[in-house]
C-alpha positions in Angstrom: 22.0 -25.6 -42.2 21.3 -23.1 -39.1 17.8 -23.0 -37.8 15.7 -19.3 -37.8 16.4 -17.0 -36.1 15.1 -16.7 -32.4 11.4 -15.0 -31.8 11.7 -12.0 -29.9 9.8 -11.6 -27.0 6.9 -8.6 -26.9 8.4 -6.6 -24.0 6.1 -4.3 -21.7 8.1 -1.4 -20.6 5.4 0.6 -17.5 5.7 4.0 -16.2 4.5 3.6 -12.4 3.1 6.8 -11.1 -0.6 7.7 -13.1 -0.1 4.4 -14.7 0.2 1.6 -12.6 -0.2 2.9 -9.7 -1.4 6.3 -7.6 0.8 6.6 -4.3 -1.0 9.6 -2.4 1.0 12.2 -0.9 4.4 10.2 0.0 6.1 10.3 -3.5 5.8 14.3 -3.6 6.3 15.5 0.1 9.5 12.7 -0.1 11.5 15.4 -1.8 10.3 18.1 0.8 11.6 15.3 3.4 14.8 14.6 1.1 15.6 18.4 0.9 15.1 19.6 5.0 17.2 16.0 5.5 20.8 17.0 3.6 20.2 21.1 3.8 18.1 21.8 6.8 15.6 23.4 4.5 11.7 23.3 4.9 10.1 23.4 1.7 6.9 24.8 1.3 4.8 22.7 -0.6 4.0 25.2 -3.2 7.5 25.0 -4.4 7.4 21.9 -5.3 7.2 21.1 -8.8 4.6 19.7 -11.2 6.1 15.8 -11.3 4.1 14.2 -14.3 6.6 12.6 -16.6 9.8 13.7 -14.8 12.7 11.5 -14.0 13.3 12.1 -10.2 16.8 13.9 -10.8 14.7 16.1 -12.9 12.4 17.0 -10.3 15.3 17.5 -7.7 17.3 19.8 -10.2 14.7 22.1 -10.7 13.8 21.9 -6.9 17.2 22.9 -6.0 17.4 25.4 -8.5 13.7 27.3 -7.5 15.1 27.0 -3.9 18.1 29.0 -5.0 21.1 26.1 -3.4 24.9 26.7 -5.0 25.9 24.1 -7.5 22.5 22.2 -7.7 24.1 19.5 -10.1 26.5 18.9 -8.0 24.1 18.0 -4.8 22.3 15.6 -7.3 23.6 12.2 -6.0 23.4 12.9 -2.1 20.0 14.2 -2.5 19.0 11.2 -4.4 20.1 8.7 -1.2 18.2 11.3 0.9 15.1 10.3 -1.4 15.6 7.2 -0.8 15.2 7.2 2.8 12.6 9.5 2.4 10.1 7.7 0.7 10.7 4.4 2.6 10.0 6.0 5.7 7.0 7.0 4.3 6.1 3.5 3.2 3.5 2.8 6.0 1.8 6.4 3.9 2.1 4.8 0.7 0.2 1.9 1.9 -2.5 3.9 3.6 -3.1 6.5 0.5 -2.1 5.0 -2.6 -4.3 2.4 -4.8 -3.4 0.5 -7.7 -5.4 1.8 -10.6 -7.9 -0.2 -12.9 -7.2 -3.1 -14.6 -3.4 -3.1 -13.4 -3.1 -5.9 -11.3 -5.5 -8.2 -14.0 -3.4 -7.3 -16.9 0.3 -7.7 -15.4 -1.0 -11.3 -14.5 -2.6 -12.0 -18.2 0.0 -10.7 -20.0 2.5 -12.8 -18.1 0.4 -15.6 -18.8 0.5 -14.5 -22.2 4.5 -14.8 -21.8 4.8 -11.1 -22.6 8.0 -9.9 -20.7 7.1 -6.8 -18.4 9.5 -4.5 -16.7 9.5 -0.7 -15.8 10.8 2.1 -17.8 9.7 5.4 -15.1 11.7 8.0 -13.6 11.9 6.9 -9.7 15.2 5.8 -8.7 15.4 2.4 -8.4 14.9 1.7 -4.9 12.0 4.2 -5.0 9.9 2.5 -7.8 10.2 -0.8 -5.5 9.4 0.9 -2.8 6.1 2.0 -4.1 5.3 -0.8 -6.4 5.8 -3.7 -3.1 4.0 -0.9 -0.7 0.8 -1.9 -2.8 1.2 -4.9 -3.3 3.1 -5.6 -7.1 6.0 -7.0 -6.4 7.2 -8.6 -3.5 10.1 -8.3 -0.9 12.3 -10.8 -2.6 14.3 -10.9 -5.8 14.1 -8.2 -8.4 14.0 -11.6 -10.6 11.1 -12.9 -9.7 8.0 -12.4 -10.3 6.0 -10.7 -13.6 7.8 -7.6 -13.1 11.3 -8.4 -14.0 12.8 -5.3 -12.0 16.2 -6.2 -12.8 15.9 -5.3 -16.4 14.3 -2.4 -16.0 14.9 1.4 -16.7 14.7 4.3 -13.7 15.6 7.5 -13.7 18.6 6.8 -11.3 20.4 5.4 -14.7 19.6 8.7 -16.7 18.1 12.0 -15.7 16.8 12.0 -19.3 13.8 9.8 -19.7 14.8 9.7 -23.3 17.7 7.7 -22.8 15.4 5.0 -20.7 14.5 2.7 -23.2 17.8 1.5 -24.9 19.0 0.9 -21.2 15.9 -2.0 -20.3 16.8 -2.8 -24.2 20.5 -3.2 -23.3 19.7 -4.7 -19.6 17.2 -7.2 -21.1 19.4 -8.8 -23.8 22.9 -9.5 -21.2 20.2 -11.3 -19.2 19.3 -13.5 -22.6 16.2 -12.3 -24.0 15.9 -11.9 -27.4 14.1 -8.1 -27.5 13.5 -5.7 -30.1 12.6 -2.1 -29.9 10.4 -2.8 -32.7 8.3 -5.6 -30.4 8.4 -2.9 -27.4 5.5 -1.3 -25.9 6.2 1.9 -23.5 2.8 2.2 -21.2 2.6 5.7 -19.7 0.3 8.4 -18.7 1.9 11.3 -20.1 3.5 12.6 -23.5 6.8 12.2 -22.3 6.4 8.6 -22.0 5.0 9.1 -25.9 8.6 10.6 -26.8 10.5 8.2 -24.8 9.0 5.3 -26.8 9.6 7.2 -30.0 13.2 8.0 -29.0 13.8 4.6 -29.5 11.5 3.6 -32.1 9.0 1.8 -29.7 5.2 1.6 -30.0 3.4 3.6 -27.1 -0.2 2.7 -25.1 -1.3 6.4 -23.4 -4.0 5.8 -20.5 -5.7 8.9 -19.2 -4.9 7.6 -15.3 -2.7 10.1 -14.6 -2.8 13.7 -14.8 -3.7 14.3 -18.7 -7.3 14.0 -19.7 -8.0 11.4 -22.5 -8.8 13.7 -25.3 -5.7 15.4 -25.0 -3.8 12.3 -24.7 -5.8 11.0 -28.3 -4.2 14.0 -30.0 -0.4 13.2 -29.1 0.0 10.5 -31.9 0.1 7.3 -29.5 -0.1 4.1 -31.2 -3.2 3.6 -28.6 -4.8 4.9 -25.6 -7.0 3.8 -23.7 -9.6 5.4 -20.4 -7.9 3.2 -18.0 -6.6 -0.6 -18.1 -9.8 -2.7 -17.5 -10.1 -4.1 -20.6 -7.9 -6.6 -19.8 -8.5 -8.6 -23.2 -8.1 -5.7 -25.4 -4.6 -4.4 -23.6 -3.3 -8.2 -23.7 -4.3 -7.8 -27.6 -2.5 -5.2 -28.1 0.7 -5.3 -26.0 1.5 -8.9 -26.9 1.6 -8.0 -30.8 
C-alpha cells in the first residue's frame, strides 16, 4: 500500500521594494544612471516613471518610450545589464538611505523557524533584488541557497516583464529543486494591487501591507485575503502565512 501523499510546504513569495524593504534614492536614479550609460542621455528626474508594482523591464519600456529612443523593445536587454551596473555602483547609497521596514527582519526569521519556505516574487532583475536585499542586510554574499530567503527559487522580473506570469515561475523553480508546493498553500506579500493580481493570476492567497506607496484604506478595499499597517505583528503574520 503507498503511504499519503507528501505535505506541501506554505511558501512565502515577498515583493521587495515598499514591502520588505525601502532603498532610498538608488533604485530610481539607477535607471537615469542605466539610460545616460548605453545612450549618452541625461534623464531628468521628472521623466522618470511612477515604479510601484512594475517589473523593471516595464519601467525601462515606458522610460525609453517617454524619452522618444527607436525600437525601445529592442534596447530592453542591454539596458537591463546597464541596470545592473547601475544600482551596484550605487550600493554604498543603498546602504546609507534605505532601511528595512517593520517587522521584516523578525518575521523572515519566525517564519523560517516555523519551516515556512520564503522566496521573492518582485520585479527587480535578479541581480538587482540581491543587490538591495544584501545592501541592508537580508541575505548574505554567499549562495542564493542559503539562508531563509531561498533566492534561487525565486521569481524577478528579468524572467517575465509581466508580473503576472511571476508566480507559476517560483512555482515551477521551487518544485525541480524538490519541494512539494502548491499555489493553493502560496502567499504573495506585496504593497501594491498588482502584487493582489499577481497572486490571483495564479490562484494564490495575497497579504497587502500599507508600507509602500498605497495608503491602508485603499489597500482594505482591493479584496486581499489580508492586510495589514506594517509587519510588526510578528505572531499574527506567522499565523497567517504559515496556513
Amino acid at each position: 500500500m503507498s503511504g499519503a501523499p507528501p505535505v506541501p510546504s506554505p511558501l512565502v513569495l515577498w515583493d521587495v521594494d515598499g514591502t520588505l524593504i525601502k532603498g532610498g534614492a538608488a533604485g530610481r536614479l539607477a535607471f537615469a544612471d542605466a539610460v545616460a550609460d548605453v545612450f549618452g542621455v541625461d534623464v531628468p528626474a521628472e521623466l522618470l516613471p511612477r515604479m510601484a508594482g512594475k517589473t523593471d523591464p516595464q519601467i525601462a519600456l515606458e522610460l525609453l518610450v517617454r524619452l522618444g529612443m527607436a525600437a525601445p523593445e529592442a534596447s530592453l536587454p542591454v539596458l537591463e545589464a546597464a541596470l545592473e551596473r547601475a544600482l551596484s555602483a550605487r550600493a554604498p547609497q543603498l546602504r546609507a538611505e534605505g532601511i528595512v521596514l517593520p517587522g521584516v527582519r523578525a518575521a523572515i526569521a519566525a517564519l523560517d523557524r516555523a519551516r515556512v519556505l520564503q522566496t521573492l516574487v518582485t520585479g527587480n532583475v535578479a541581480p538587482n533584488a540581491r543587490t538591495k536585499l544584501a545592501a541592508l542586510g537580508l541575505v548574505g554574499e554567499g549562495s542564493a541557497a542559503s539562508g531563509p530567503l531561498r533566492l534561487d527559487i525565486g521569481a524577478y522580473g528579468s524572467d517575465d516583464g509581466d508580473r503576472d506570469n511571476l508566480v507559476p515561475i517560483a512555482l515551477a523553480r521551487a518544485r525541480a529543486a524538490g519541494l512539494e508546493v502548491t499555489a493553493e498553500r502560496t502567499w504573495v506579500v506585496g504593497d501594491t494591487p498588482r502584487d493582489l493580481a499577481c497572486a490571483r493570476s495564479a490562484g494564490a492567497r495575497c497579504l497587502l501591507v500599507a508600507t509602500g506607496g498605497y495608503p491602508l484604506g485603499q489597500l482594505q478595499g482591493e479584496g486581499a485575503d489580508a492586510v495589514f499597517a506594517d509587519l510588526s505583528d510578528t505572531e499574527a503574520v506567522v499565523g497567517l502565512l504559515s496556513s
